[in-house]
N, C-alpha and C positions, 0 to 999 in steps of 0.2 A: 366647394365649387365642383361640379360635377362634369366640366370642359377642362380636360387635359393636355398641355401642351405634347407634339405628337417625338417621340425621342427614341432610341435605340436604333431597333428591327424595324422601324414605322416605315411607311411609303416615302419615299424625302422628298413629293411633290406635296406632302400634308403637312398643313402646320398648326391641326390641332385635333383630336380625338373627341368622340362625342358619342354616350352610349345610353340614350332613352330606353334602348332595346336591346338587350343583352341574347345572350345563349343563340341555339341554333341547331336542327333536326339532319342537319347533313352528316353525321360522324366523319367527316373526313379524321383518319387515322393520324396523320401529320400537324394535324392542327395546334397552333403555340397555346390557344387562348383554352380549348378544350384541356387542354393538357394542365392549366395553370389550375381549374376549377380541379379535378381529380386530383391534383395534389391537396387540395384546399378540402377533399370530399365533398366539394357541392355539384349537384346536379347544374348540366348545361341544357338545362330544357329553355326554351324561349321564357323571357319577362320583359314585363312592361312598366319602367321607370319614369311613371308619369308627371312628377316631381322635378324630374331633370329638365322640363319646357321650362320653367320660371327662369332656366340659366341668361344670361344674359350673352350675347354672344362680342366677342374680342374687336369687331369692327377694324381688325387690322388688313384686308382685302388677301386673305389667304385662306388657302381650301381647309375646310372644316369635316373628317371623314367620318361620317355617320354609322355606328358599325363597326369598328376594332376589336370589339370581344364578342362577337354573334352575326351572325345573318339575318340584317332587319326585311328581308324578303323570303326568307326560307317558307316552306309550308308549313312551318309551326307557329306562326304568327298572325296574327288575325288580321282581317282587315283594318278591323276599328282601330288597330294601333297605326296600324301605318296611317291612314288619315287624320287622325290626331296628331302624326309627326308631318307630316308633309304641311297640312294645316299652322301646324308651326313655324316652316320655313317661309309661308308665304307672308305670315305676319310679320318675319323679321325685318329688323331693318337696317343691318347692319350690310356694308360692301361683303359679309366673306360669300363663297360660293360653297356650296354641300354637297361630297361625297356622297352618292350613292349610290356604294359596292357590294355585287353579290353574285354569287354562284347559280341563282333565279332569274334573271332577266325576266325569264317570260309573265313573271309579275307584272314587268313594264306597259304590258299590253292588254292587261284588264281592265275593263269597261272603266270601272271608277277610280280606279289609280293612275289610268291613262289621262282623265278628264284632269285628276289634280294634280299633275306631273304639267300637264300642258301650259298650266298655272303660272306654276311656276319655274316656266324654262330656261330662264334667264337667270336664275340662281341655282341649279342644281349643274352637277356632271352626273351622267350613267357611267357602271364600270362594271364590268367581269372582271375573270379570274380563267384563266385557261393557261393549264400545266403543258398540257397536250392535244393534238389532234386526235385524241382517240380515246375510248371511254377511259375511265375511273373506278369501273366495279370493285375492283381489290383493294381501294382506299377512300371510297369514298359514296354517300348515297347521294351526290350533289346531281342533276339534272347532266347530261351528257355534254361535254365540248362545243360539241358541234351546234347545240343547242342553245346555249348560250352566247356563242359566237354570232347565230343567225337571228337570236333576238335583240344584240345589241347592233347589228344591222340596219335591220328596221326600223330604229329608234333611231338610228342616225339620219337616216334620208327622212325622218320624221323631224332632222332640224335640230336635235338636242347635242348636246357637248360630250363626249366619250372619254374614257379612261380606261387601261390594261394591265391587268398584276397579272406576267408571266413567271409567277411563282409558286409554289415548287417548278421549277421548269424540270419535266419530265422529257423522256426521248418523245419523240413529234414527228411529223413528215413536214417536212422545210417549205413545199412547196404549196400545200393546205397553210398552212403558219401564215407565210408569204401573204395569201391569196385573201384572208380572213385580215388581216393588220391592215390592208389596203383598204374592205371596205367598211372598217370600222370606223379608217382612219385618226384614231384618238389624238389626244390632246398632250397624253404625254402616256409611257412605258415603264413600267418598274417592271427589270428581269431579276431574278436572284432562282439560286436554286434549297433544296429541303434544309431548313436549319439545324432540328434538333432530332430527327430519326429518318427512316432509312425505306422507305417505306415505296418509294418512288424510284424508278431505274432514272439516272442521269444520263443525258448524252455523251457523247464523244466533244472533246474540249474543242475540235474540229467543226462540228455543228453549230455548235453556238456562238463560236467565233466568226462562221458565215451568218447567224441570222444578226448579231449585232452588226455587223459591218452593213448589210442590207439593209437594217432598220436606216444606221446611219446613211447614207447614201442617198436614201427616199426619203432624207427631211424632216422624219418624224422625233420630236422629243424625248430622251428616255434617260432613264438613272439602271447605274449596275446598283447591285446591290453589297454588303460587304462581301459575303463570299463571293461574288464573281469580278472583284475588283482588279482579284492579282493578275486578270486577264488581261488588264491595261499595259502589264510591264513584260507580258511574256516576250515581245517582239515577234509577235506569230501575225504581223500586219491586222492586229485591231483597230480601229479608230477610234473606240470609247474613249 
């Protein structure tokens, strides 16, 4: 079986892993899943596991994240995969909903992925990934912040359902952070900061304690992650 229950490090709004479409052209530096292949010596060039569509999907009505080991919208991916995958989501028939998280957005807004995205609306989430308000040059070739941010923008007032990995959470300006969570407005927040290297400057434990306290305040859904749990007990007035 090629659907993986979702366990560890995973997002904890996901409850199940799904990877038709592995690898992925962004070298982000920090990456767990790049990191996994180089120990293994396999290249993380983009593939397409088109064998994985026969799976059968859990029908238990929880999110299904397309993408755990690659970026199925990076530009090393072709179109024809992704329509052969989307084309799949629409065939299903199961209640779960599909992740679909990437450091690309502006994928979302392509003539024919936009058509079969519109398809199927009502069974997908869109999701970035913003560490920071401010580029990534030194870790990473993923499309800019800001970029991202304002592509899943669009897609929002375009009606679709949103989702936020503010993970690696890098230093940020609070009030761009702020400004950009508003008009995404997502569904729900995974914060955690760099797992296993170092690659990223952290904030001050001050920062981050004002932007969870803000998230919380404005209603919005969200999970700390394990490293930023001890946050909960510092008595530094968190409300995670």
């Amino acid at each position: 079986m090629t659907l993986n229950k979702a366990k560890g490090r995973m997002f904890k709004s996901v409850g199940w892993t799904f990877n038709p479409i592995a690898g992925c052209t962004h070298e982000c530096r920090y990456c767990w899943a790049k990191s996994l292949n180089d120990r293994w010596g396999k290249p993380f060039e983009p593939i397409f596991r088109e064998a994985f569509l026969k799976d059968k999907m859990p029908n238990d009505g929880s999110w299904i994240f397309i993408g755990s080991m690659g970026d199925t919208f990076c530009s090393g991916v072709s179109d024809e995969w992704i329509h052969k995958l989307l084309d799949f989501i629409k065939n299903d028939k199961s209640n779960n909903v599909f992740l679909l998280q990437t450091k690309n957005p502006a994928r979302f807004h392509e003539e024919d992925i936009t058509y079969d995205l519109e398809e199927i609306k009502d069974k997908v989430i869109l999701g970035t990934t913003l560490e920071t308000t401010w580029d990534t040059l030194d870790y990473s070739k993923a499309p800019a912040p800001y970029e991202r941010a304002y592509s899943l923008i669009n897609k929002k007032r375009d009606g679709f359902r949103t989702f936020l990995s503010l993970e690696p959470l890098a230093e940020f300006d609070l009030e761009f952070m702020k400004r950009w969570i508003v008009k995404i407005s997502p569904e729900a927040i995974e914060i955690g900061l760099e797992n296993y290297t170092n690659y990223t400057t952290k904030p001050s434990d001050e920062k981050i304690i004002e932007l969870i306290n803000w998230i919380d305040s404005n209603g919005f859904n969200y999970v700390l992650k394990e490293n930023l749990q001890w946050l909960t007990q510092k008595g530094d007035n968190c409300n995670a």
